[in-house]
Chimera marker file (.cmm) of the C-alpha trace (Angstrom):
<marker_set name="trace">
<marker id="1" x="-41.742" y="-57.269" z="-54.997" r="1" g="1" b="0" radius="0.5"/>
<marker id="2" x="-44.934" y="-59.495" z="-55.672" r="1" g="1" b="0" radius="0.5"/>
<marker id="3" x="-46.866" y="-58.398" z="-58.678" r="1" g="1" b="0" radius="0.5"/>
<marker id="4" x="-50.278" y="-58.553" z="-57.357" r="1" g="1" b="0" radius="0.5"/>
<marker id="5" x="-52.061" y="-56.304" z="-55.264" r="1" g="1" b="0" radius="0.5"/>
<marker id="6" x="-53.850" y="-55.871" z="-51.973" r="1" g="1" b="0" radius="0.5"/>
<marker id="7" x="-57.108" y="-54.177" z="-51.989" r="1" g="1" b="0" radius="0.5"/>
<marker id="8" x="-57.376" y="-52.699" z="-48.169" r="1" g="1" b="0" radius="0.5"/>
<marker id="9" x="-60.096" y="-53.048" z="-45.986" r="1" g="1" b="0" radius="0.5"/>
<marker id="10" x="-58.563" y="-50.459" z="-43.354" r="1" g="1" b="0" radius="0.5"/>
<marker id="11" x="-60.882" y="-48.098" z="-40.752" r="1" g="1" b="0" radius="0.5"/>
<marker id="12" x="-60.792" y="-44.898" z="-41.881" r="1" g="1" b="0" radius="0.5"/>
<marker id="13" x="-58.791" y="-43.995" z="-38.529" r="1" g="1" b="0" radius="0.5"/>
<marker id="14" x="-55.824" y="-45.965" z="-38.923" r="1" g="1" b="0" radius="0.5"/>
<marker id="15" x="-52.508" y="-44.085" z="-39.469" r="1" g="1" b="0" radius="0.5"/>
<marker id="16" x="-51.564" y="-45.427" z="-42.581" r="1" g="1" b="0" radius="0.5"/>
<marker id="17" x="-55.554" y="-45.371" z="-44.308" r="1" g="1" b="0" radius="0.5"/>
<marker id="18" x="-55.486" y="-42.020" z="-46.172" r="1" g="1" b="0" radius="0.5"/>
<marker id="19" x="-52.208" y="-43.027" z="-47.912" r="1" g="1" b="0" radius="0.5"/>
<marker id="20" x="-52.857" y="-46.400" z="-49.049" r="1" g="1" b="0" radius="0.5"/>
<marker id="21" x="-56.907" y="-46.344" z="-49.247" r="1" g="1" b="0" radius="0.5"/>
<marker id="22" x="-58.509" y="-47.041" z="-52.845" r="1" g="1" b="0" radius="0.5"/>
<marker id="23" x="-54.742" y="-47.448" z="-54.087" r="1" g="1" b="0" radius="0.5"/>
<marker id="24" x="-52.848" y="-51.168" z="-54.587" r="1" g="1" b="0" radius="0.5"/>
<marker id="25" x="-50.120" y="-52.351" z="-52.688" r="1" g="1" b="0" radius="0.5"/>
<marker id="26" x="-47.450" y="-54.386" z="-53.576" r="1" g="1" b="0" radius="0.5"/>
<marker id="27" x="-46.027" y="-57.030" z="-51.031" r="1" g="1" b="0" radius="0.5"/>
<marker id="28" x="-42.151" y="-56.303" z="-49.730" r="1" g="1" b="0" radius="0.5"/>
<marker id="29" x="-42.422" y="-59.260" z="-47.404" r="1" g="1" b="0" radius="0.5"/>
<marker id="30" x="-44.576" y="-61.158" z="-45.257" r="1" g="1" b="0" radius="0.5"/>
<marker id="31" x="-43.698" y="-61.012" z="-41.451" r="1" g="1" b="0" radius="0.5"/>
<marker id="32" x="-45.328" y="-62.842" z="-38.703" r="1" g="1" b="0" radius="0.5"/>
<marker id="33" x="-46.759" y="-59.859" z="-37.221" r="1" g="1" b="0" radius="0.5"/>
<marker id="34" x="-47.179" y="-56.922" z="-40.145" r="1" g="1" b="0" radius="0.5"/>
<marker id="35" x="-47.115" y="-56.849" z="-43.465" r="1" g="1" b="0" radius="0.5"/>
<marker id="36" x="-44.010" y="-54.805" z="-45.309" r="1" g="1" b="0" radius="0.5"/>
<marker id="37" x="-45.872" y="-53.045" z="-48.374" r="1" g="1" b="0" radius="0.5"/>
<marker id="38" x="-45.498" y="-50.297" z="-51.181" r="1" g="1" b="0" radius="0.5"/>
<marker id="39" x="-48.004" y="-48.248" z="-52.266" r="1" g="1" b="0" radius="0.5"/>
<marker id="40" x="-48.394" y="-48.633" z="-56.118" r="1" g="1" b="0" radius="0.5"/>
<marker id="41" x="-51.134" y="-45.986" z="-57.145" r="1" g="1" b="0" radius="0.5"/>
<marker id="42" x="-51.482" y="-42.324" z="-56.637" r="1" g="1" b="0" radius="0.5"/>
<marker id="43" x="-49.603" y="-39.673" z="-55.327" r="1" g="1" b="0" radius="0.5"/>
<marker id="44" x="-47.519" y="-41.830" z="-52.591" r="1" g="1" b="0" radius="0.5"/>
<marker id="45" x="-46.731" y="-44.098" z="-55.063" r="1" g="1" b="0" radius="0.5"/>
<marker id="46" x="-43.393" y="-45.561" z="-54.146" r="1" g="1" b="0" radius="0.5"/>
<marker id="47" x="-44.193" y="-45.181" z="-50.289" r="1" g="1" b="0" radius="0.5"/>
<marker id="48" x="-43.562" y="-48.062" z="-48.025" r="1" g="1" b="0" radius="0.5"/>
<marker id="49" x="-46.363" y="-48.579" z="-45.424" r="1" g="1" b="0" radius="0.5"/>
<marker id="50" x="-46.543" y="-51.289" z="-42.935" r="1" g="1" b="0" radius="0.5"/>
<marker id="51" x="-49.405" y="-53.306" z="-41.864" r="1" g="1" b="0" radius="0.5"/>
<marker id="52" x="-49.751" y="-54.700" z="-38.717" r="1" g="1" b="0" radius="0.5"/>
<marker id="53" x="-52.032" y="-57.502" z="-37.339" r="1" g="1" b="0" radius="0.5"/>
<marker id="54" x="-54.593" y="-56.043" z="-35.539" r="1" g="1" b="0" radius="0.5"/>
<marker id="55" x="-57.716" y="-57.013" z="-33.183" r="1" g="1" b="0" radius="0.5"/>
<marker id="56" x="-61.234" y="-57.399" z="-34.521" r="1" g="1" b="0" radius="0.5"/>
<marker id="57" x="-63.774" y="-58.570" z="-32.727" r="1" g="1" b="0" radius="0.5"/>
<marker id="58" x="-66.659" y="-60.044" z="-34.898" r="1" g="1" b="0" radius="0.5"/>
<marker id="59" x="-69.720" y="-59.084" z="-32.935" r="1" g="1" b="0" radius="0.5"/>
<marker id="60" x="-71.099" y="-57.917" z="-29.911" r="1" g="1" b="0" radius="0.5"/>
<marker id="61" x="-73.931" y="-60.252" z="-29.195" r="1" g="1" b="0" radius="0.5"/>
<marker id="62" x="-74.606" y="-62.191" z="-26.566" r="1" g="1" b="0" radius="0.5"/>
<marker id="63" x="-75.225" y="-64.810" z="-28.710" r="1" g="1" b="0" radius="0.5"/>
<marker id="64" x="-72.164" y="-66.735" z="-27.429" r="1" g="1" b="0" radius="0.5"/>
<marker id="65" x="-71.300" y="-67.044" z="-23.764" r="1" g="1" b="0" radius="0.5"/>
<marker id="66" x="-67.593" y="-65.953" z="-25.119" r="1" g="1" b="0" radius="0.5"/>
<marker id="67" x="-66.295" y="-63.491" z="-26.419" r="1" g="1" b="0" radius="0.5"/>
<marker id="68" x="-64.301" y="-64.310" z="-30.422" r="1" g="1" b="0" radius="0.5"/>
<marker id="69" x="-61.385" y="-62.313" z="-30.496" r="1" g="1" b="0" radius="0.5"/>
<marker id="70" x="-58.511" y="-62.494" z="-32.904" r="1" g="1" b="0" radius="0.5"/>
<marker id="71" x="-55.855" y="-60.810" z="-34.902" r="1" g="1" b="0" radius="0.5"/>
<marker id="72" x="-55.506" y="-60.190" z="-38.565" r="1" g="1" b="0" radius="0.5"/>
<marker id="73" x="-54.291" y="-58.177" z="-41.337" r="1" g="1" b="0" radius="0.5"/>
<marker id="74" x="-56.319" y="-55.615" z="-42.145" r="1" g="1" b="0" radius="0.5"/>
<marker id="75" x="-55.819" y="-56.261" z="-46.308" r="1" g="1" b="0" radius="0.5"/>
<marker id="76" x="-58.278" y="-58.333" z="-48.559" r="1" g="1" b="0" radius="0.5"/>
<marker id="77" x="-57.104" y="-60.182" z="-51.304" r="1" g="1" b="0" radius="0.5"/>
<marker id="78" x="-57.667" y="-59.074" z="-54.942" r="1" g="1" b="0" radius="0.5"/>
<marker id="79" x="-56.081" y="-60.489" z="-58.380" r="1" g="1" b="0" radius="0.5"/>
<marker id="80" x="-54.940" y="-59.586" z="-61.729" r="1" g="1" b="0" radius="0.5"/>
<marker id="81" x="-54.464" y="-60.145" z="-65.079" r="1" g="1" b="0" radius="0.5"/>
<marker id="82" x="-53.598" y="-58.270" z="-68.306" r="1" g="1" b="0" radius="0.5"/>
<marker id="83" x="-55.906" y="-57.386" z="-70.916" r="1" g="1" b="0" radius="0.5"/>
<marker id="84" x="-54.718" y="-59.971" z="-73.311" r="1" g="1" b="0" radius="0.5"/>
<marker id="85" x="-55.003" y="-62.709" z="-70.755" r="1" g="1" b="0" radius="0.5"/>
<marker id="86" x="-58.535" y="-61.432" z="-69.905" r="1" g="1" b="0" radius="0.5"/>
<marker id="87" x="-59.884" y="-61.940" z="-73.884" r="1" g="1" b="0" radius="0.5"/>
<marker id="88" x="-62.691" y="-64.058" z="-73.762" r="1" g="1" b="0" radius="0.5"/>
<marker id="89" x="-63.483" y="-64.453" z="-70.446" r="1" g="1" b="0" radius="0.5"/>
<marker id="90" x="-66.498" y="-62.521" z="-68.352" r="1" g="1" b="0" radius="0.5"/>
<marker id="91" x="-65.346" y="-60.918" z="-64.838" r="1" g="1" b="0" radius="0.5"/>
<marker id="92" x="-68.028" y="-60.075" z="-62.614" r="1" g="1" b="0" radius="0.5"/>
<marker id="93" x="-66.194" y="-57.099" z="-61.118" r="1" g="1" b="0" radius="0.5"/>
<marker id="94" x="-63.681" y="-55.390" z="-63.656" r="1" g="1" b="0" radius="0.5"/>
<marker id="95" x="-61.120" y="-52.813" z="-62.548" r="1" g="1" b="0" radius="0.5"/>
<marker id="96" x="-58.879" y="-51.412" z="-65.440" r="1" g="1" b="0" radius="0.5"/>
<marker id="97" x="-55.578" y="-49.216" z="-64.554" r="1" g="1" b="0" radius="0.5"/>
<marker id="98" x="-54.903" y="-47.687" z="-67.467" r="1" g="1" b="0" radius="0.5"/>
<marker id="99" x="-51.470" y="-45.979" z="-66.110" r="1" g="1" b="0" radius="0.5"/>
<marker id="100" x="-51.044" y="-45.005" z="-70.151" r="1" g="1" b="0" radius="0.5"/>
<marker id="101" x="-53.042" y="-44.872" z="-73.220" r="1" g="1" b="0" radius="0.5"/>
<marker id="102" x="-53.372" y="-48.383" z="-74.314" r="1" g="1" b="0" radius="0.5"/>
<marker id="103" x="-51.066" y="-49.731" z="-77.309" r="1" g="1" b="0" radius="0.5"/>
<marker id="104" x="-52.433" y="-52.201" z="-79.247" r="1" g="1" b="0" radius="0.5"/>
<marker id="105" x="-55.278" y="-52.336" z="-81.605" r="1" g="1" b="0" radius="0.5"/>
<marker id="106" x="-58.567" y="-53.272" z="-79.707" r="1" g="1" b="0" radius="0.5"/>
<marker id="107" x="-57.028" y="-53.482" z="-76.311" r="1" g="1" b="0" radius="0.5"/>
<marker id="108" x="-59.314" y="-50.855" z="-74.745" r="1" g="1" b="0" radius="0.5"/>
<marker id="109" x="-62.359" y="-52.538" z="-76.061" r="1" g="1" b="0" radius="0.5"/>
<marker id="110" x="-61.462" y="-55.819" z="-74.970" r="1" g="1" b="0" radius="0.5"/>
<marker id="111" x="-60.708" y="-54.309" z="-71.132" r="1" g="1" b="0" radius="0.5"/>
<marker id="112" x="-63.926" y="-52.437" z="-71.089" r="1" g="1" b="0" radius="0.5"/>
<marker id="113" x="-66.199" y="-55.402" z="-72.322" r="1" g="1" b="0" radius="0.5"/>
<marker id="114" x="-65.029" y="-58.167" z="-69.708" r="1" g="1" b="0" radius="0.5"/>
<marker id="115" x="-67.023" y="-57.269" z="-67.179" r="1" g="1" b="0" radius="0.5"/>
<marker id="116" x="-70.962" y="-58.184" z="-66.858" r="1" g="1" b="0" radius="0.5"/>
<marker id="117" x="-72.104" y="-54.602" z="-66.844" r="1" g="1" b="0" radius="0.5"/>
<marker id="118" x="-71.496" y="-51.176" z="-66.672" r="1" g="1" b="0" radius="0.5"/>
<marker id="119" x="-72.134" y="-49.984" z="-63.125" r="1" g="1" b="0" radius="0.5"/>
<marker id="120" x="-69.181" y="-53.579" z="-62.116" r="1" g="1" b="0" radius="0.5"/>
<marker id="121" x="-66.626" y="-52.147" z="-64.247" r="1" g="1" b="0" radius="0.5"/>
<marker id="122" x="-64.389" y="-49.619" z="-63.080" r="1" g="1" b="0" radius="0.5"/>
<marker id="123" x="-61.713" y="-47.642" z="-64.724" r="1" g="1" b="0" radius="0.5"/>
<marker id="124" x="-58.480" y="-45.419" z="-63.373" r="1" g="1" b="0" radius="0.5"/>
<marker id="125" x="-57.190" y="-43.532" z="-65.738" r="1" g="1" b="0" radius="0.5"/>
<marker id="126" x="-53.824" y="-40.999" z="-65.138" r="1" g="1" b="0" radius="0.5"/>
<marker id="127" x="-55.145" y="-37.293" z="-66.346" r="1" g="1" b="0" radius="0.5"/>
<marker id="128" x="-53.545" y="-36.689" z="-69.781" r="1" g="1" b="0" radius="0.5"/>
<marker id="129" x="-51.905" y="-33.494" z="-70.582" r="1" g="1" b="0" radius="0.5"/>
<marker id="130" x="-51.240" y="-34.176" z="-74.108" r="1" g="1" b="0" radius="0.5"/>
<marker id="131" x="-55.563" y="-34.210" z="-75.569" r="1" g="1" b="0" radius="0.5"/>
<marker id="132" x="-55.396" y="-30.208" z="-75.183" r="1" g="1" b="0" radius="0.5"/>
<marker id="133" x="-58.513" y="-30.074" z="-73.209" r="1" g="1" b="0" radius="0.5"/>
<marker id="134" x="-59.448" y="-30.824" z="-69.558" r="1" g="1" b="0" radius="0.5"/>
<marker id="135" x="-60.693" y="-33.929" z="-68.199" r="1" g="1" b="0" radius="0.5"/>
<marker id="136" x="-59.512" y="-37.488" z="-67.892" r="1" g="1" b="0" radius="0.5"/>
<marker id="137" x="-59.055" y="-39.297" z="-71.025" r="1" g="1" b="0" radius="0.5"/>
<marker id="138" x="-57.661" y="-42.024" z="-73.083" r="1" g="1" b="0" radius="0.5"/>
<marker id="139" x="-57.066" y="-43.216" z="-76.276" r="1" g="1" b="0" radius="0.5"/>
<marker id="140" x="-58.228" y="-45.985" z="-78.459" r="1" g="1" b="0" radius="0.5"/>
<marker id="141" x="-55.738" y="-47.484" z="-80.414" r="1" g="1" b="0" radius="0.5"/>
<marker id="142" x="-57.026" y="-48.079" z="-84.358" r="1" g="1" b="0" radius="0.5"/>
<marker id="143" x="-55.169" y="-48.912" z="-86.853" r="1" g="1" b="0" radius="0.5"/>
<marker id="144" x="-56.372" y="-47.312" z="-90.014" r="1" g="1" b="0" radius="0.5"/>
<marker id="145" x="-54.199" y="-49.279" z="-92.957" r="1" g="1" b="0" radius="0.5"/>
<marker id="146" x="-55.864" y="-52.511" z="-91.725" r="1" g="1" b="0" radius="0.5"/>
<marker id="147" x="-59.596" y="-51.168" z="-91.674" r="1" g="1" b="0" radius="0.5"/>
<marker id="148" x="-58.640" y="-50.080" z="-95.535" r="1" g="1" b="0" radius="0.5"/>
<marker id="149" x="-59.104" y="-52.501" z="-98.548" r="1" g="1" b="0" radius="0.5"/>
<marker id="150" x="-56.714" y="-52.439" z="-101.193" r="1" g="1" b="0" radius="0.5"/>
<link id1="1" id2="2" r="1" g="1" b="0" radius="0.2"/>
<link id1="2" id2="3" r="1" g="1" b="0" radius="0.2"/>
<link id1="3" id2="4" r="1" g="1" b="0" radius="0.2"/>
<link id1="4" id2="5" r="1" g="1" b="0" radius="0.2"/>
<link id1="5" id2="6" r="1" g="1" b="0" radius="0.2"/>
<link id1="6" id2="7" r="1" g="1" b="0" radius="0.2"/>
<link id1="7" id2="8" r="1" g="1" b="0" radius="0.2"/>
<link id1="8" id2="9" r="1" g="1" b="0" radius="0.2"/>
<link id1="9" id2="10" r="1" g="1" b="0" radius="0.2"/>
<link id1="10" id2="11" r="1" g="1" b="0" radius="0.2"/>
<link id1="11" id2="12" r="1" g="1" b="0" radius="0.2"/>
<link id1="12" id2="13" r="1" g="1" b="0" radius="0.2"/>
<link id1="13" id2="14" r="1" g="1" b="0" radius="0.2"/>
<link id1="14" id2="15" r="1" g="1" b="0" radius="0.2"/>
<link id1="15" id2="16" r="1" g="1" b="0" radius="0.2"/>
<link id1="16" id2="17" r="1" g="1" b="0" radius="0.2"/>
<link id1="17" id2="18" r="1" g="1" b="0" radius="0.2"/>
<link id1="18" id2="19" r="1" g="1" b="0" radius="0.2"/>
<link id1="19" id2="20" r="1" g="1" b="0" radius="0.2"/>
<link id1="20" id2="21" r="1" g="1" b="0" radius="0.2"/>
<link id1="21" id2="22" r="1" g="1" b="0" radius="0.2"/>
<link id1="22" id2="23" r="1" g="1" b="0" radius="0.2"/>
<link id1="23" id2="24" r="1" g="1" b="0" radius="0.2"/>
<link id1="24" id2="25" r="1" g="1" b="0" radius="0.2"/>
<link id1="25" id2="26" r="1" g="1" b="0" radius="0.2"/>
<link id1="26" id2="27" r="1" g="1" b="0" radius="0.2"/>
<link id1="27" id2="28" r="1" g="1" b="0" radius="0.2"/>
<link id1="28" id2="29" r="1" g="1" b="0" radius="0.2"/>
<link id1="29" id2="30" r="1" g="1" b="0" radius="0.2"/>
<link id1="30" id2="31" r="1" g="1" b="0" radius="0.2"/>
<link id1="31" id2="32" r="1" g="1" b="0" radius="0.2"/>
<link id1="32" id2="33" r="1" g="1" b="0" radius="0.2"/>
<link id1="33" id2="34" r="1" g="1" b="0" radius="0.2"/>
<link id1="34" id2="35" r="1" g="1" b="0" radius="0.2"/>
<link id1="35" id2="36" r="1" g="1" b="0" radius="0.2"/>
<link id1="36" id2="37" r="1" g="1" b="0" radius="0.2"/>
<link id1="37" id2="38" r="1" g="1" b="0" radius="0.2"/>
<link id1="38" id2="39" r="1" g="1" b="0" radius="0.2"/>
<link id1="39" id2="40" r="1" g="1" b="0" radius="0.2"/>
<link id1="40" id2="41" r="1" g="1" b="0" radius="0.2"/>
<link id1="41" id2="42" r="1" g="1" b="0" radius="0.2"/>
<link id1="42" id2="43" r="1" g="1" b="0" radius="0.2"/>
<link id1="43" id2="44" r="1" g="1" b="0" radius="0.2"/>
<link id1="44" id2="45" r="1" g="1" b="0" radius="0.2"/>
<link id1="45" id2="46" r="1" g="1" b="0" radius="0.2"/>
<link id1="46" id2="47" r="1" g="1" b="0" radius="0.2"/>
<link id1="47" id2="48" r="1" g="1" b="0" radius="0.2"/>
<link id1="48" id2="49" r="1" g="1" b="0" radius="0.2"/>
<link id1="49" id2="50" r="1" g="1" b="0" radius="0.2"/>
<link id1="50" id2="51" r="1" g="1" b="0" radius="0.2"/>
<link id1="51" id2="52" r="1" g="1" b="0" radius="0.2"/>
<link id1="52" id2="53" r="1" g="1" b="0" radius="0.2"/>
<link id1="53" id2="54" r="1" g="1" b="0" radius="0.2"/>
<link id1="54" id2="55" r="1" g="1" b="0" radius="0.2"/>
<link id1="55" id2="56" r="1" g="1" b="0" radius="0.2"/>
<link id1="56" id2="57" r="1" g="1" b="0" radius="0.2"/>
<link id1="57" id2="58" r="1" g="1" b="0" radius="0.2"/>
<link id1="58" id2="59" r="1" g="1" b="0" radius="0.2"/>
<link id1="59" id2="60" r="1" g="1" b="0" radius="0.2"/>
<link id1="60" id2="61" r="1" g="1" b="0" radius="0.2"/>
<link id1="61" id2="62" r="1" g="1" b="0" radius="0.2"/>
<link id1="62" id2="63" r="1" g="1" b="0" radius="0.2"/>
<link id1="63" id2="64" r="1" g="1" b="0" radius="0.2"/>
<link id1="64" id2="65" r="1" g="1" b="0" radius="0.2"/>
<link id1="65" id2="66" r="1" g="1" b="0" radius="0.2"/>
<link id1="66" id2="67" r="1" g="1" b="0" radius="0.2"/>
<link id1="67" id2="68" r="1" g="1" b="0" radius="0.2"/>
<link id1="68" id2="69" r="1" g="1" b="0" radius="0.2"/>
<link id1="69" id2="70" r="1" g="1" b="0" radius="0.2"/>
<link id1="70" id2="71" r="1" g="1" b="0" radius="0.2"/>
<link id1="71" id2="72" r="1" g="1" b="0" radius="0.2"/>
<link id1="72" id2="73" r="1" g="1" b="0" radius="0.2"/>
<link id1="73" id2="74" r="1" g="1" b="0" radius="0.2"/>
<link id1="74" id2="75" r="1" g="1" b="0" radius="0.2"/>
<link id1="75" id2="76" r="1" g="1" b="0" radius="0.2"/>
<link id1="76" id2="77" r="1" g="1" b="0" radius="0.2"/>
<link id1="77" id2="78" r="1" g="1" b="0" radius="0.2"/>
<link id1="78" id2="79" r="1" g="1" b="0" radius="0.2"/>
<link id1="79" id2="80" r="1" g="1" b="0" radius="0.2"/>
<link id1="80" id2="81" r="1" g="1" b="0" radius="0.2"/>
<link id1="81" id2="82" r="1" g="1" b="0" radius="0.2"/>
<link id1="82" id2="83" r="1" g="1" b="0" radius="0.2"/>
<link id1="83" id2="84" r="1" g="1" b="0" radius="0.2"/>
<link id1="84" id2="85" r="1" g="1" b="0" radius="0.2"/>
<link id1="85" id2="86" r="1" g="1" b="0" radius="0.2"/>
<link id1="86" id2="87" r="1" g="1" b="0" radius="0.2"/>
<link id1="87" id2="88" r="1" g="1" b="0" radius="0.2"/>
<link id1="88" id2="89" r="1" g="1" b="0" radius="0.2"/>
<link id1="89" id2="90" r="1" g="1" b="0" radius="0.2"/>
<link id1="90" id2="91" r="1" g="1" b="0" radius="0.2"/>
<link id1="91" id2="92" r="1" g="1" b="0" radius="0.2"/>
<link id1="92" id2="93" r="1" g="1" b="0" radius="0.2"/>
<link id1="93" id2="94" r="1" g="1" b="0" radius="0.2"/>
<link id1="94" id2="95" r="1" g="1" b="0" radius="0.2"/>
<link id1="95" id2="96" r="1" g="1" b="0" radius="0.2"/>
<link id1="96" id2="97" r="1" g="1" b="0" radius="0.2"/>
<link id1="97" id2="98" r="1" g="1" b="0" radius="0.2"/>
<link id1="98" id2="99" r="1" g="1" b="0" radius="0.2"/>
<link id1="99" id2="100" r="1" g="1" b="0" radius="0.2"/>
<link id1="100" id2="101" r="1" g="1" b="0" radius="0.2"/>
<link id1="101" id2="102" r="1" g="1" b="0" radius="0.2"/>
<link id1="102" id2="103" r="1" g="1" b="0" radius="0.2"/>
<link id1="103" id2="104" r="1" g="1" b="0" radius="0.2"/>
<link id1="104" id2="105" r="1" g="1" b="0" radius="0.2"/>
<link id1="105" id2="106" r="1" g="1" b="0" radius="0.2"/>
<link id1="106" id2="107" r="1" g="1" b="0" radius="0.2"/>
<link id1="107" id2="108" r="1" g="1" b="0" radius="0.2"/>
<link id1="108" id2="109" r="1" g="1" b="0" radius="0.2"/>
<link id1="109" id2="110" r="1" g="1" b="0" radius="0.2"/>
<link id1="110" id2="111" r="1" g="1" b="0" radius="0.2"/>
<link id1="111" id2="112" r="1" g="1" b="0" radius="0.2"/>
<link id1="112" id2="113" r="1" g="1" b="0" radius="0.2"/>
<link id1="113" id2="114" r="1" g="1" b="0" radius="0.2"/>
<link id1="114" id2="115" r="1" g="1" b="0" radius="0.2"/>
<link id1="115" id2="116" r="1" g="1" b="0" radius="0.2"/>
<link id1="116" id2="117" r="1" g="1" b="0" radius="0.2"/>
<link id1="117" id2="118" r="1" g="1" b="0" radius="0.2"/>
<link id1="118" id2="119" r="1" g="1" b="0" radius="0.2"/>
<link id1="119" id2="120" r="1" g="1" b="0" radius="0.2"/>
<link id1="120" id2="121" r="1" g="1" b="0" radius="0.2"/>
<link id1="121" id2="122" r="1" g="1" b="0" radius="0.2"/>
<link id1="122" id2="123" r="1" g="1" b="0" radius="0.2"/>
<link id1="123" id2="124" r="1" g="1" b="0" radius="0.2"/>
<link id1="124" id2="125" r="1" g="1" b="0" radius="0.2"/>
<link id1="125" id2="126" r="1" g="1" b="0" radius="0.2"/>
<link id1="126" id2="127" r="1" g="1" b="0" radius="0.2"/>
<link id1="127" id2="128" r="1" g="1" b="0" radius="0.2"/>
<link id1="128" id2="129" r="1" g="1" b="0" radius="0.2"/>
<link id1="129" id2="130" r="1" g="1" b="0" radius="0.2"/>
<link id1="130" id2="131" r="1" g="1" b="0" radius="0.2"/>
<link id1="131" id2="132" r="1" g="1" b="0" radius="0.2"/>
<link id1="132" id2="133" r="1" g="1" b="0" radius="0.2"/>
<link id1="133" id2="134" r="1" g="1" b="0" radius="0.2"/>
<link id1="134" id2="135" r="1" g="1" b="0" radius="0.2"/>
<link id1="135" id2="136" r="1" g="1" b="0" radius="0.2"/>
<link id1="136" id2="137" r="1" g="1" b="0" radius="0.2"/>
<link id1="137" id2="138" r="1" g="1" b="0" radius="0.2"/>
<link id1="138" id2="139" r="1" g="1" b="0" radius="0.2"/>
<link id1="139" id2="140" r="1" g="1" b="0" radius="0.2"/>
<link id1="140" id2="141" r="1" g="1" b="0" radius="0.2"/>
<link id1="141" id2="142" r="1" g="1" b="0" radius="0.2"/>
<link id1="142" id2="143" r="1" g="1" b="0" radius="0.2"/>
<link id1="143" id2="144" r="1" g="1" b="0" radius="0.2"/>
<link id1="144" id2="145" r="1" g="1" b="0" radius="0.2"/>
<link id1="145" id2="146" r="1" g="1" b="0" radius="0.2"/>
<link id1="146" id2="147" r="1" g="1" b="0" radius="0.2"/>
<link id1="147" id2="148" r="1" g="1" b="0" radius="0.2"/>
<link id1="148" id2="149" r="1" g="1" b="0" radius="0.2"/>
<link id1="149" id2="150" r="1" g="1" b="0" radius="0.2"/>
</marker_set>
């Protein structure tokens, strides 16, 4: 399965939009006429949906004395990288999928300060069951022994 994702660009009304919406995708295979994918995120993770090619019709003006009609996947496409990769460079829009707690020192920092601000950086984050209190959080890796002088 390819590693990177598709973020959708679906109408709400399509069969297959309230599984796969706000969730990535990872490519099965390409066809000629749909797209065989698998939901990666959320609670249908694992699910197989498939996308087909389907009509869209720019605008309605009469600006043209035609009408522009083709057929496309519905799917936009989005990249990754991992946090390590991402060190030292600034992202305009940053989405971190924190699927578990982070597990190296720094890691969390360095994933939260790519992007160019706050409101552009976006984070998912599983609900832990193991903080003892309710909410959605994570934790920040420190190690102690190398903050310490001997």
């Amino acid at each position: 399965m390819h590693s990177d994702r598709l973020k959708q660009s679906f109408n709400r009304h399509s069969p297959w939009a309230h599984r796969a919406e706000s969730g990535g995708l990872g490519v099965r295979r390409f066809q000629h006429n749909v797209i065989d994918a698998e939901i990666a995120i959320g609670q249908h993770t694992g699910k197989r949906v498939f996308l087909p090619r389907i009509p869209l019709c720019p605008s309605e003006d009469d600006m043209f004395p035609f009408k522009l009609k083709r057929k496309q996947f519905p799917i936009q496409l989005s990249f990754s990288m991992t946090i390590n990769k991402a060190q030292g460079q600034t992202i305009p829009h940053v989405g971190v999928y924190l699927p578990n707690s982070v597990f190296s020192h720094g890691q969390l920092y360095v994933a939260l300060s790519r992007g160019i601000s706050r409101e552009n950086t976006k984070v998912l984050v599983h609900p832990a069951k193991d903080f003892g209190r309710e909410g959605v959080y994570t934790s920040n890796v420190v190690f102690r022994e190398v903050l310490h002088d001997e």
